[in-house]
C-alpha positions in Angstrom: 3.0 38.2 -28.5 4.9 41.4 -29.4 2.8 44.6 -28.2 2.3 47.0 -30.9 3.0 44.3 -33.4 4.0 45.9 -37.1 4.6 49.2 -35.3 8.8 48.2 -35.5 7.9 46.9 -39.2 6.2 49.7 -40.5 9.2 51.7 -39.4 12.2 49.9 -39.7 13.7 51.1 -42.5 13.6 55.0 -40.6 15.2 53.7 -37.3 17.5 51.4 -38.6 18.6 55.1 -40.4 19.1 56.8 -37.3 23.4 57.7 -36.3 24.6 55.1 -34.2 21.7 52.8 -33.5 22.2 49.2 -32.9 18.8 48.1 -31.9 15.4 48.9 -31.1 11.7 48.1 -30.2 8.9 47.6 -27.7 9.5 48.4 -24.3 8.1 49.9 -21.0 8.5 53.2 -18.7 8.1 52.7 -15.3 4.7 53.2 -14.8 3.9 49.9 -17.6 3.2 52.0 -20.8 4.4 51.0 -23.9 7.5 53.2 -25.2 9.8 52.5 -28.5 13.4 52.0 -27.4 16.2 52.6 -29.2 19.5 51.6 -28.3 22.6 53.6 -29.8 26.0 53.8 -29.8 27.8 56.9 -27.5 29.9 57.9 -30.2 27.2 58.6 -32.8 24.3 59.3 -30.4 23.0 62.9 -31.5 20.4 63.9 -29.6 18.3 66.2 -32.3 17.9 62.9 -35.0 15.4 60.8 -32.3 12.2 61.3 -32.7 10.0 62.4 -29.9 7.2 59.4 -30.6 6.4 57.1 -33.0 2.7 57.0 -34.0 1.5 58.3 -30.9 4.0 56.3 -28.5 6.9 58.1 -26.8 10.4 57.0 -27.8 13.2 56.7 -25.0 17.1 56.0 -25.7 19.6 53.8 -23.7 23.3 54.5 -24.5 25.3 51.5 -25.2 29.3 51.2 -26.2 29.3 49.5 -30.0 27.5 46.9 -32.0 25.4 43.3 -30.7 28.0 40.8 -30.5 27.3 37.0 -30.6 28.7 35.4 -27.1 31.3 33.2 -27.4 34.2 32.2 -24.9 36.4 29.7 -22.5 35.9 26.7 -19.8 33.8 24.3 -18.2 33.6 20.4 -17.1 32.8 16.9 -19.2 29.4 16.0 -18.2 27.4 12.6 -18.3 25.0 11.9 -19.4 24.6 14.8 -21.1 22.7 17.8 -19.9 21.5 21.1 -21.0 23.8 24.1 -19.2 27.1 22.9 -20.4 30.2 23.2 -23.0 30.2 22.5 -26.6 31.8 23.0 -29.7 32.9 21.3 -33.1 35.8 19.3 -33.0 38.3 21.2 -35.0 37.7 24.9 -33.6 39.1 26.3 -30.2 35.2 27.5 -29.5 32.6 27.0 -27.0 28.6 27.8 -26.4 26.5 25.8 -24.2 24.3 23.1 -25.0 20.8 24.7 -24.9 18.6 21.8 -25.1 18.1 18.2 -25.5 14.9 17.5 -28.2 13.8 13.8 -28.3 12.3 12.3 -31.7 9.4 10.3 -31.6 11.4 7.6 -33.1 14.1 8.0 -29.3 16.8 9.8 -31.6 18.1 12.8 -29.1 19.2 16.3 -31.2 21.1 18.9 -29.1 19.9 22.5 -29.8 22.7 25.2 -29.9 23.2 28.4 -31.8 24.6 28.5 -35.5 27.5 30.5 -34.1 28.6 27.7 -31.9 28.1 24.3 -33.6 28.1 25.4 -37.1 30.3 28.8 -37.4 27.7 29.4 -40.3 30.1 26.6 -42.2 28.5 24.7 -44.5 31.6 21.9 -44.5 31.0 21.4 -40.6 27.7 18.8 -41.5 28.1 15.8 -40.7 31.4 16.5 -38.5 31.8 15.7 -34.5 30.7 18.0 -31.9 32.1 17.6 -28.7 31.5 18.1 -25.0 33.5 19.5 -23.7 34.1 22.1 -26.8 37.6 21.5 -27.1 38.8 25.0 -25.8 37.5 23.8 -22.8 39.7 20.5 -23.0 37.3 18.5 -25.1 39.3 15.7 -27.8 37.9 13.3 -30.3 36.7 11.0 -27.4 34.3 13.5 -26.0 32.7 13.6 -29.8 29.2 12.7 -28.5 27.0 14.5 -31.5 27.1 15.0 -35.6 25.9 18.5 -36.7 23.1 17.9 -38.6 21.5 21.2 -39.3 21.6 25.0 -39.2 19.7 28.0 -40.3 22.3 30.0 -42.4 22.6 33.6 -42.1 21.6 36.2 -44.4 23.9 38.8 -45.1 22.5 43.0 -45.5 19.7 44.1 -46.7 18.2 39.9 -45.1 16.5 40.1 -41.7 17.6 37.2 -39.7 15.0 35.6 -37.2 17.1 32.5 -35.7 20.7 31.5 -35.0 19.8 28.1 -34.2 21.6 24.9 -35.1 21.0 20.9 -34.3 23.3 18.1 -33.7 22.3 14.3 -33.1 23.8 12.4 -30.3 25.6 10.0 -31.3 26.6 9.0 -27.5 25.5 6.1 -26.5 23.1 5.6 -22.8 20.7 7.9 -21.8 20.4 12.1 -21.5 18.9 14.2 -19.1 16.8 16.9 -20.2 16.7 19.3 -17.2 19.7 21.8 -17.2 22.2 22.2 -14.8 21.2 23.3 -11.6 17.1 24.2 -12.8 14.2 22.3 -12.7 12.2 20.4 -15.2 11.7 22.0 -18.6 7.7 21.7 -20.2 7.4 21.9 -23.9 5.6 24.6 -23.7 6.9 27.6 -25.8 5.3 31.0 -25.0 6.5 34.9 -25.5 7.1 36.4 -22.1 5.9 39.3 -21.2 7.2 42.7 -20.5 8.9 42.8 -16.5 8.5 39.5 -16.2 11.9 37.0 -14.5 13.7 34.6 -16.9 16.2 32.0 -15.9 18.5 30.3 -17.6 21.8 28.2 -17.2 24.9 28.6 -19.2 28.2 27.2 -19.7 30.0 30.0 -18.3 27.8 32.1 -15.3 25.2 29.1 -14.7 22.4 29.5 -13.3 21.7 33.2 -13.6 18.1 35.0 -13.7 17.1 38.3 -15.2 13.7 40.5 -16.2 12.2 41.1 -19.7 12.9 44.9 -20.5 11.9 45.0 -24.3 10.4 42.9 -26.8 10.1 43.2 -30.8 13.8 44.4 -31.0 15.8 44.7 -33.9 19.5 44.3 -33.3 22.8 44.7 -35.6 25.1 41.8 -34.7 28.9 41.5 -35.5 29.7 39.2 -38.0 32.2 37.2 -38.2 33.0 37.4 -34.5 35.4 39.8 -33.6 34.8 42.0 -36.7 32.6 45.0 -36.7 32.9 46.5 -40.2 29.9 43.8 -41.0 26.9 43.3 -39.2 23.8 40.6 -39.8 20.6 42.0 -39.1 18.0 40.0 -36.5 14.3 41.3 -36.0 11.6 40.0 -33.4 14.0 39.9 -30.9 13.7 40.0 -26.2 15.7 41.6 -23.8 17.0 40.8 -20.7 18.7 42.8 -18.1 20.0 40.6 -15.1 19.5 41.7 -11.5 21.6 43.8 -9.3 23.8 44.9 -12.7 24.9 41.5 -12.8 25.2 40.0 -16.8 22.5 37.4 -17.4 24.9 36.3 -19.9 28.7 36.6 -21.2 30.6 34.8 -23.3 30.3 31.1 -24.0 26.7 31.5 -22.5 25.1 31.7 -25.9 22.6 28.7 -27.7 21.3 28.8 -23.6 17.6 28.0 -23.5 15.9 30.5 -21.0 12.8 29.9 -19.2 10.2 31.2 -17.7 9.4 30.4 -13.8 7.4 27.5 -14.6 9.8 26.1 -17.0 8.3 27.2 -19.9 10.6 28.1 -22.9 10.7 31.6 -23.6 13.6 32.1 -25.9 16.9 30.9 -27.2 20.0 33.4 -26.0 22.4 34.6 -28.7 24.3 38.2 -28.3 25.0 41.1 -25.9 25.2 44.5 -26.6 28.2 46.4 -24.4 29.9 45.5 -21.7 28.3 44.4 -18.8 24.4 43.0 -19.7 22.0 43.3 -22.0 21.3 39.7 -23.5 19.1 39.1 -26.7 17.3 35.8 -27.3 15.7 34.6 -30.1 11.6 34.6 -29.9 10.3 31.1 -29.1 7.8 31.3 -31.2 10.2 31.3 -34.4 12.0 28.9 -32.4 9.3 26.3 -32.2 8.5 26.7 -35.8 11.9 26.1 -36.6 11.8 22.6 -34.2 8.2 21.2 -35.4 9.6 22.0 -39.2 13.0 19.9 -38.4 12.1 16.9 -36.3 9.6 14.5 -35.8 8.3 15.6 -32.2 5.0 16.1 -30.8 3.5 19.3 -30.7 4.0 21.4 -27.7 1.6 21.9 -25.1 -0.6 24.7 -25.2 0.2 27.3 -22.3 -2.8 26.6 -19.6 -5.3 29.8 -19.9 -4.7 30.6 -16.2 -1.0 30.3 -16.1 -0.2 31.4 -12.7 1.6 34.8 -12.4 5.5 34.8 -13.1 8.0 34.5 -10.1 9.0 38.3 -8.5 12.4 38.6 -7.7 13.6 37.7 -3.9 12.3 39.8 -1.5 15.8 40.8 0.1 16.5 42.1 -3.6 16.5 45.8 -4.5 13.3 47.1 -6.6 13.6 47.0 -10.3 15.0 50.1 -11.4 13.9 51.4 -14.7 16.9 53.6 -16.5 15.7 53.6 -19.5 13.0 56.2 -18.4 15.9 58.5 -17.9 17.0 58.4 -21.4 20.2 56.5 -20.9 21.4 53.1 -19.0 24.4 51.7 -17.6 26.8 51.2 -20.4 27.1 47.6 -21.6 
């Protein structure tokens, strides 16, 4: 669960106030303590508006270049039978995300789980049409159709808080699927929040198989919407973090509606937007996520995490230590 849960809450409406912020909540200095991180725009960032700590814990900024943007963008192959990790898209829009997961009804029906943004556009005329893998700006046409969008959460515009950019699609292909993504292991169904520092994996249409660390938790984020257009923004709360390793992205474009795990497989969050250029990915908390699932479909419930869950993965030995910038009141811009 969130550390210092209502903290954000309680003062929302005062950071969400603050010159140039895009996001912000719960996340750590280098020695584990809890700090309040904002995240805020270069342009507008003025030093003498940031507070020095919030109730009692210490608040530390990382300067970004403009708003949260939803990931969204071109190329990968036809795959079958389908399998988490790769391109799709509605039928009649040059768009592509990645196919996050495969959820299997009690009754054998098999639902692909995406984000809004990439099977539904937020459209309400797109239910009921084809979705295709390929998407078709990756080369998809009506004979890869192999899904009908069935469901999305809509959006709520300013002054609504948004919790999920999640959307569902039933496969309409006939034969088999295979759950585990593209180039990982075996997914549980198991949905857990991860914790602060620990390594997340994922695999998207566009970088793969990529792996990254938890750096905050609780955040609130402003998100460009529509894409491309920055004089509106949708507001999500509750959302994680991740920074990849060795300032490499975790995820770019076209890598959004990827489920990301933890290193036992675990579900810990559904990715959705960057902020900047170069790496800071926001996922949706799997524990809305879940709700959202066991409120849709007819599916068991999840497994509960085992009490004694072993310790998360650390990175590769021959990799650097983590690096904390944050702690210096400003990261790499992304």
């Amino acid at each position: 669960m969130p550390l210092y849960d209502g903290l954000i809450a309680r003062h929302r409406d005062h950071l969400e106030s603050l010159p140039g912020v895009v996001s912000f909540g719960i996340s750590a200095d280098q020695f584990g303590q809890p700090v309040v991180l904002l995240i805020i725009d270069e342009p507008l960032y003025n030093p003498s508006s940031i507070p020095a700590e919030i109730e009692g814990v210490p608040v530390v900024v990382h300067i970004t270049h403009g708003h949260g943007h939803f990931l969204h963008a071109p190329h990968f192959d036809r795959v079958r039978p389908l399998q988490p990790g790769v391109s799709v898209g509605p039928i009649d829009f040059l768009w592509a995300g990645t196919l996050g997961a495969l959820i299997i009804e009690n009754n054998g029906a098999a639902h692909i789980l995406s984000n809004n943004h990439i099977l539904a556009i937020d459209l309400p005329q797109l239910l009921g049409q084809p979705i295709t893998q390929p998407a078709r700006m990756d080369g998809g046409t009506a004979f890869d159709n192999v899904a009908t969008l069935t469901h999305y959460v809509p959006y709520l515009p300013r002054p609504g808080i948004n919790i999920l950019d999640v959307a569902l699609a039933r496969v309409t292909l006939p034969g088999g699927v295979n759950l585990s993504p593209l180039d990982l292991g075996t997914p549980t169904n198991i949905f857990r929040y991860p914790t602060l520092g620990e390594t997340v994996r994922k695999s998207g249409r566009t970088t793969g198989s990529t792996t990254g660390r938890v750096i905050a938790v609780g955040m609130d984020i402003n998100v460009c919407w529509p894409l491309g257009q920055c004089d509106n923004t949708l507001k999500f709360a509750d959302c994680i973090v991740i920074e990849g390793f060795n300032n490499q992205a975790f995820g770019i474009g076209g890598d959004s509606g990827s489920v990301v795990y933890d290193s036992n497989m675990n579900v810990v969050g559904l990715l959705f937007a960057v902020t900047g250029e170069s790496g800071l990915t926001y996922l949706i908390s799997p524990l809305h996520l879940e709700q959202y699932l066991m409120a849709q479909l007819e599916i068991e419930p999840p497994d509960e995490p085992p009490p004694d869950e072993p310790p998360p993965d650390e990175p590769p030995p021959d990799e650097p230590p983590a690096q904390h910038p944050w702690v210096l009141a400003t990261f790499l811009s992304v």
